[in-house]
C-alpha positions in Angstrom: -9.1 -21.9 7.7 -11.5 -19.0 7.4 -9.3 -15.4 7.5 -10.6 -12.7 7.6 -10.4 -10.7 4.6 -9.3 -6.6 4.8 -9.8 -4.3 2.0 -7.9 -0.6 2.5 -7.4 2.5 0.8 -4.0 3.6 1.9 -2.7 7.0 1.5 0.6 7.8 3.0 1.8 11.6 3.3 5.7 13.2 3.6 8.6 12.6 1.3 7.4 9.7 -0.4 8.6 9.7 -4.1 11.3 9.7 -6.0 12.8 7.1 -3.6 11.2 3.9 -4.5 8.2 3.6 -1.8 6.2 1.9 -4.8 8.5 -0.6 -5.6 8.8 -1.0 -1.5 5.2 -1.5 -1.1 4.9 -3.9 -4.4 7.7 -6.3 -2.6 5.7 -5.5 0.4 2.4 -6.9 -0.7 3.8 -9.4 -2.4 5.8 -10.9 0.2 2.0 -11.1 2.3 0.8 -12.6 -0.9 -2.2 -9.1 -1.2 -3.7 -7.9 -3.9 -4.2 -4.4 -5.3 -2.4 -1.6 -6.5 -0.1 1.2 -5.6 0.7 5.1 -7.5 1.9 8.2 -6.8 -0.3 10.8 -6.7 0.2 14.9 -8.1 0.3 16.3 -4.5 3.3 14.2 -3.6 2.1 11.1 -1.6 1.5 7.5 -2.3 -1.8 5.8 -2.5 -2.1 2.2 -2.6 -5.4 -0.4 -2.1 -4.2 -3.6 -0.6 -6.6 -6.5 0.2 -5.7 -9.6 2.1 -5.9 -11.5 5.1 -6.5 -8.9 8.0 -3.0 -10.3 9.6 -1.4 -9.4 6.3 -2.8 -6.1 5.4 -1.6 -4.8 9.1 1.8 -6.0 8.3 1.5 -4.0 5.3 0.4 -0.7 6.8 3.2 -1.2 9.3 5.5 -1.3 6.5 3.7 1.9 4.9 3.9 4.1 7.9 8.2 3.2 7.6 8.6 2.9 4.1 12.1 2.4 2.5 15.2 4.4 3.3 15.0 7.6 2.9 11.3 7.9 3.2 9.8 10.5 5.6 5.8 9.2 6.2 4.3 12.3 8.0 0.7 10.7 7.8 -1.1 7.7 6.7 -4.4 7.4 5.9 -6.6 4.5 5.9 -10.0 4.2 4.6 -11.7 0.6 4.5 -12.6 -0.2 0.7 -14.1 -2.8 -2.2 -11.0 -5.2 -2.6 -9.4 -4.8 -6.4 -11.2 -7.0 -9.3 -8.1 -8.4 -10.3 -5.4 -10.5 -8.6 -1.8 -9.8 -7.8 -0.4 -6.5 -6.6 0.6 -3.9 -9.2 2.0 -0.3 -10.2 -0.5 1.9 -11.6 0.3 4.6 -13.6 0.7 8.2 -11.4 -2.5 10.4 -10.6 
């Protein structure tokens, strides 16, 4: 079984913190078994790198451009990437 492998910056715009979109998109990628990373960012969004099967990294951004209740996504970014030298999917300090 050869997947395809995506690796994506992610950077997703509106009222996006203080609501738990990181620990939505850490549940998220964990549940399609991805790697990377996700923090929030001084200008108020979320950025995240997510690598995984192709399938599993467009669930993902699907999940980005909702986010949890109470989210507002205005915009999402994506920008292909390297994938993350380490496994699992974490919280990174904010930027």
């Amino acid at each position: 079984m050869s997947d395809d492998i995506t690796s994506l910056r992610v950077h997703v715009h509106g009222f996006v913190q203080g609501i738990g979109f990181r620990d939505f998109l850490v549940m998220a990628a964990q549940q399609q078994n991805l790697d990377g990373w996700v923090r929030n960012r001084s200008d108020g969004s979320v950025e995240a790198l997510v690598s995984g099967s192709t399938k599993a990294v467009e669930i993902f951004v699907t999940n980005a451009t909702r986010g949890p209740q109470g989210a507002k996504v205005s915009a999402v970014d994506l920008h292909n990437s390297e994938p993350p030298a380490e496994k699992g999917f974490i919280r990174r300090p904010s930027l």
